[in-house]
N, C-alpha and C positions, 0 to 999 in steps of 0.2 A: 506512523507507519504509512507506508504508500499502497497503492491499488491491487500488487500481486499478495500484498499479505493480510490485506482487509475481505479480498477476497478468500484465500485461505482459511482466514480464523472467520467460516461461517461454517452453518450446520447444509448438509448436503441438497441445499434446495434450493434452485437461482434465482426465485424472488428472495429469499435471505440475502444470496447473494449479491443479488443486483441491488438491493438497499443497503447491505455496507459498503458498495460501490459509491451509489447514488447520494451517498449524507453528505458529500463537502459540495461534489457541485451545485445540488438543490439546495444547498444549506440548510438542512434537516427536515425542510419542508416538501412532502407530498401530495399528492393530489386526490380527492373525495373520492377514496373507491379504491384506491392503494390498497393490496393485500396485507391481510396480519404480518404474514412473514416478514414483508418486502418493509413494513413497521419497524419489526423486532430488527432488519438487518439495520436499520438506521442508527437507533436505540444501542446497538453492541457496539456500530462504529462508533459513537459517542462516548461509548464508554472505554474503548482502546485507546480512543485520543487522547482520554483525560488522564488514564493510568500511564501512558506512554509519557505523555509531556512532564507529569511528573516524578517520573521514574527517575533516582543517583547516574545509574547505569548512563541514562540516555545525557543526564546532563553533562556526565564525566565525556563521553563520545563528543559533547560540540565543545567541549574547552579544547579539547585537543587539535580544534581545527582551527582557531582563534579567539582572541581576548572577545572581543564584540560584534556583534556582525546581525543583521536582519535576518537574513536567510540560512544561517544556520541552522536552522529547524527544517527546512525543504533540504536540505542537504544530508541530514544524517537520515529524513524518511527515503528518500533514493538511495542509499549509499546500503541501507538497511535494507531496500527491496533487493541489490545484489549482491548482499552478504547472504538473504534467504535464497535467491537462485545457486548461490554457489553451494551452499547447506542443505539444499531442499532435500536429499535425502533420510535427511537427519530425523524430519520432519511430517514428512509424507511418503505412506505408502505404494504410492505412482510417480512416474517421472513426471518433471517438469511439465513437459513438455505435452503428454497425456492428460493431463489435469488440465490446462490451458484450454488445450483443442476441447473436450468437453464442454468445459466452462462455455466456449463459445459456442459450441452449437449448441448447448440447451439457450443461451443467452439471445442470440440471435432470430430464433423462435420468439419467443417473449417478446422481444422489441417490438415486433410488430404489432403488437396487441395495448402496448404500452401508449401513453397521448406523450406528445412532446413539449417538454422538451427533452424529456427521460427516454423518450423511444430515440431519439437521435445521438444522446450520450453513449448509449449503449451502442448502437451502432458504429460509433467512432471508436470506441474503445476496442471492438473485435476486429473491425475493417484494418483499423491501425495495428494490431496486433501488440498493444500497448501493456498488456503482462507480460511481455516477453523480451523484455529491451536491456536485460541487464545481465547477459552471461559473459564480460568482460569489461575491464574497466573501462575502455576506451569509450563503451558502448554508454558507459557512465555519463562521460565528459558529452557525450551525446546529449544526455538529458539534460545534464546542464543547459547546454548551449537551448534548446529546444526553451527549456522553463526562462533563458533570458530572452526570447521573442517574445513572451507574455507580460514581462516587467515592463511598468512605469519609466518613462526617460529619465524621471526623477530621483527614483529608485536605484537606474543604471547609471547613473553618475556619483552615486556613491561606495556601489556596490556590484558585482557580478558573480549568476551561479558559476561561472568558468573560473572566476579566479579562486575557487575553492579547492579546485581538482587536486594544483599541486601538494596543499594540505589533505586531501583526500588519500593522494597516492602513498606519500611520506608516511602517512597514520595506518595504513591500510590493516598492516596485524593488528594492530593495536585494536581500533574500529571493530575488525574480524572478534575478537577476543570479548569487548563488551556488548558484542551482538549475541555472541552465543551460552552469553551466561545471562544477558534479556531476554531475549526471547522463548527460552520455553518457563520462563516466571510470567512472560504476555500469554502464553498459552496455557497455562494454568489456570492465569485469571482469567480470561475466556470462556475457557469449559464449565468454568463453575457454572460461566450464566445461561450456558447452551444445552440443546436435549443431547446426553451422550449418546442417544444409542444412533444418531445422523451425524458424527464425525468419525465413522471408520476407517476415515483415509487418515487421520491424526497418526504419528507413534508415538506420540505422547499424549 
């Protein structure tokens, strides 16, 4: 799963939050003084990745986009974050859109108090408005293009996130369909590990 829905599956508190943010780019590692919370959000993301990656659902989703491929995995967690944009009411009691803007100013707060390089992460994630990049596909193919700036020249010559899109588009029901029958079995397993009475905004 990608960043609007790591964010989502935490318990209502932005150091939760900002630690299942923070577990891929830190690579699970924090810094002496890191809050409990901001601990446990790390902890949960690790535990999403591991149930996601090996979830039927999710691996039936990247055959569908091709036989073999690297970045299949980075494609169906974006593709995922705009199938939850598009679903988000399925899912949360506030719009997208409110949940977001929250999210950043409690986050933005925080930052500053944060050492970096976790204070500057966080800040690019809110400056950039980077939970909020997927209410069209086009806006997909965006991210694509975006995550192929970050790739290996090595990597790009064998492979590209852009050249996914068109399998992206073509599957899109399909995609749609094993998103929504994943993801509230990811939210299930989620809640088990989390305190219910701070995900009120859940409707599941």
């Amino acid at each position: 799963m990608n960043w609007l829905a790591h964010v989502f599956l935490s318990e209502e508190n932005v150091d939760f939050q900002i630690g299942n943010f923070l577990a891929d780019p830190m690579k699970g590692k924090l810094w002496d003084g890191a809050s409990n919370a901001m601990r446990r959000g790390v902890q949960v993301h690790q535990l999403i990745d591991s149930y996601t990656d090996s979830h039927q659902i999710v691996y039936q989703s990247k055959a569908r986009l091709r036989e073999k491929g690297l970045l299949k995995p980075v494609i169906i967690d974006l593709t995922y974050d705009y199938l939850l944009t598009k679903n988000w009411d399925l899912f949360c009691t506030v719009s997208v859109r409110e949940y977001i803007d929250s999210f950043y100013e409690e986050a933005k707060l925080r930052s500053i108090e944060l050492p970096n390089p976790a204070s500057e992460l966080v800040q690019n994630l809110v400056d950039g408005d980077r939970l909020n990049k997927y209410h069209q596909l086009d806006h997909l193919n965006k991210a694509f293009e975006r995550i192929d700036t970050r790739l290996s020249k090595r990597l790009l010559a064998r492979e590209t996130s852009v050249s996914y899109f068109d399998a992206v588009t073509r599957n899109i029901d399909s995609l749609e369909e094993d998103f929504l029958i994943f993801f509230p079995e990811l939210c299930k397993f989620t809640k088990e590990r989390l305190d219910s009475t701070n995900i009120s905004h859940w409707r599941i």
